[in-house]
N, C-alpha and C positions, 0 to 999 in steps of 0.2 A: 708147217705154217710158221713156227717159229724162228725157222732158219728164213723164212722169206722175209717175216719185219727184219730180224735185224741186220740183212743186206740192205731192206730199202732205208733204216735209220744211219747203214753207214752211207750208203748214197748222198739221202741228202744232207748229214750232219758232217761230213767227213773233214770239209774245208770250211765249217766255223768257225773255230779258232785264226785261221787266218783273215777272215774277214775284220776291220776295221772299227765297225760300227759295237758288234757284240764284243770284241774283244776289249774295247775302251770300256762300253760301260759295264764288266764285269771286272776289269781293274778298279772303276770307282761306284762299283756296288760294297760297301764295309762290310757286307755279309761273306763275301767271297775274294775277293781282292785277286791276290796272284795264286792261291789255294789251289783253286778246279780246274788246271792248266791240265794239261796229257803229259807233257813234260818240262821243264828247264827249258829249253828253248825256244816254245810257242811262247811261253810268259816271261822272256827276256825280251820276245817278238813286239808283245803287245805291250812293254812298258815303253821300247822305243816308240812304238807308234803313239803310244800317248807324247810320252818329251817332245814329239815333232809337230804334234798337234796342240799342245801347250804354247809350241815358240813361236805358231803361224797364228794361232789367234791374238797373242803379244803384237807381234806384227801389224796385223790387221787395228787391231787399237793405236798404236804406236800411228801409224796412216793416218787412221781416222782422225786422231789428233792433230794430226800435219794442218789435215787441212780444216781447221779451224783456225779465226784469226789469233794470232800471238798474243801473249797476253804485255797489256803496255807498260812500258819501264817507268817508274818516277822521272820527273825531272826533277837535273840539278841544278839551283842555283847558281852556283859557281863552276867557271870552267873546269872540264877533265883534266888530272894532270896525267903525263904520257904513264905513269904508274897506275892509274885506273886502267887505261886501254890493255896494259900488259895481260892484269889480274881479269878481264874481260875475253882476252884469247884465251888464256888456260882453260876459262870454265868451259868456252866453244870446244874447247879439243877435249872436253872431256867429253862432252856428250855423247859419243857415239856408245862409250861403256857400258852404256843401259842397258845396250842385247843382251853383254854377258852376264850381269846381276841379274836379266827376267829367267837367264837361263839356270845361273845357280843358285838362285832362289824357286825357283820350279823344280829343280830336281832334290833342293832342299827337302821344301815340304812333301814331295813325292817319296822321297828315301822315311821320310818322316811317318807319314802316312800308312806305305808298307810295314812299318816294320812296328806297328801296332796290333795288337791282337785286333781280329773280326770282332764284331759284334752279334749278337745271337740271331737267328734267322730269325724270329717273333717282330724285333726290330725295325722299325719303317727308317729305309737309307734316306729320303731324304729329310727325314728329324733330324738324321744323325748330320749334314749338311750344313743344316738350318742350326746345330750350336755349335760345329767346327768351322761355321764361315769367317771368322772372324781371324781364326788360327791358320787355316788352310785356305786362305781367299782363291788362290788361282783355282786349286783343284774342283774349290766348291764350286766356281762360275763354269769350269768344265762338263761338273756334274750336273750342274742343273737344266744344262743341254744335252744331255745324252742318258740321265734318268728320268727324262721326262713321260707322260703318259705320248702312246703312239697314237698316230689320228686314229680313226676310228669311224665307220658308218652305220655302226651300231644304232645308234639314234634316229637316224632319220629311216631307216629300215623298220622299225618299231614304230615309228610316225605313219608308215605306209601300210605296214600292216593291220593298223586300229582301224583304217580305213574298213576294211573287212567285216569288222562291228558294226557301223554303221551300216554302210550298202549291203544291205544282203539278202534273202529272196522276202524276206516282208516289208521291205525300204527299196523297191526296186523301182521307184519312181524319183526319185529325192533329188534333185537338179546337183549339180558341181558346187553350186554357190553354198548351197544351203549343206552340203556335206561336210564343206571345209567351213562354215561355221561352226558346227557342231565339233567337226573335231577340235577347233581353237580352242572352243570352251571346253572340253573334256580334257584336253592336254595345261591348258594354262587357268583352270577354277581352281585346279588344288592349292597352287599357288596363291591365289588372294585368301581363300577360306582358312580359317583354323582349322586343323586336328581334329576330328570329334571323338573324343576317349571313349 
């Protein structure tokens, strides 16, 4: 029996580290970071794929901003002298530089990041987040899309099953209408009432 689970956990665990999704957010889990790798090379794997996923969401802002209107220059009173227009192309031609500063400032505080001790597993990552955003801005805007809670039908699954309270062989007449009132007010009275200690 116990040789069967752990065929089927390497079944289906074998190739999670190369997935994408888990591998990112256990690099920016602080409880685990590059730690619980299998080896050196899945966790070289999954920092590139963060750096790549770092640069495309850069990207993606960078666009976004495109296309919004420019923001508008003062005017000047007085004509340009050809020394303004000069100092006006340099700044154009610098612009494109940005890629490489979003890139060595991501792998800045990436290199940064790692190389902090974890924090205790008791710890809720995204506290830890909420007062490194300030320090760690990319990685936190990362994190807070990839440590998020996962959807979930939990809820409305327990909405359908209260139903079951309701309707059941001593309520077996009680129309649609009048079910889903009752259940309104038994899902949403706790909410207006107080507590009663």
């Amino acid at each position: 029996m116990k040789g069967t689970l752990a065929a089927a956990v390497r079944r289906r665990f074998s190739d999670v580290e190369e997935q994408p999704l888990y591998s990112i957010a256990t690099l920016l889990d602080p409880r685990y970071k590059n730690l619980f790798f299998s080896n050196t090379n899945t966790a070289a794997n999954a920092k590139e794929i963060l750096m790549r996923e770092l640069l495309r969401s850069y990207r993606e802002e960078e666009n976004h901003d495109l296309h919004e209107p420019p923001a508008r220059k003062p005017r000047r009173d007085q004509a340009s002298s050809s020394l303004d227009s000069i100092f006006d192309e340099i700044a154009d031609e610098q612009a494109p530089v940005s890629l490489n500063r979003a890139q060595v400032g991501s792998t800045a505080q990436l290199e940064t990041y790692l190389g902090e001790t974890t924090i205790s597993r008791e710890d809720k990552p995204l506290q830890y987040w909420a007062v490194n955003k300030v320090r760690l801005p990319t990685l936190a805007k990362m994190a807070s899309r990839y440590l998020s809670a996962p959807c979930s039908s939990v809820d409305s699954e327990t909405l359908f099953s209260s139903v079951s309270h309701i309707v059941n062989d001593d309520r077996n007449r009680i129309t649609a209408d009048h079910a889903e009132m009752i259940l309104f007010i038994k899902k949403n009275l706790p909410l207006i009432l107080p507590k009663s200690t």
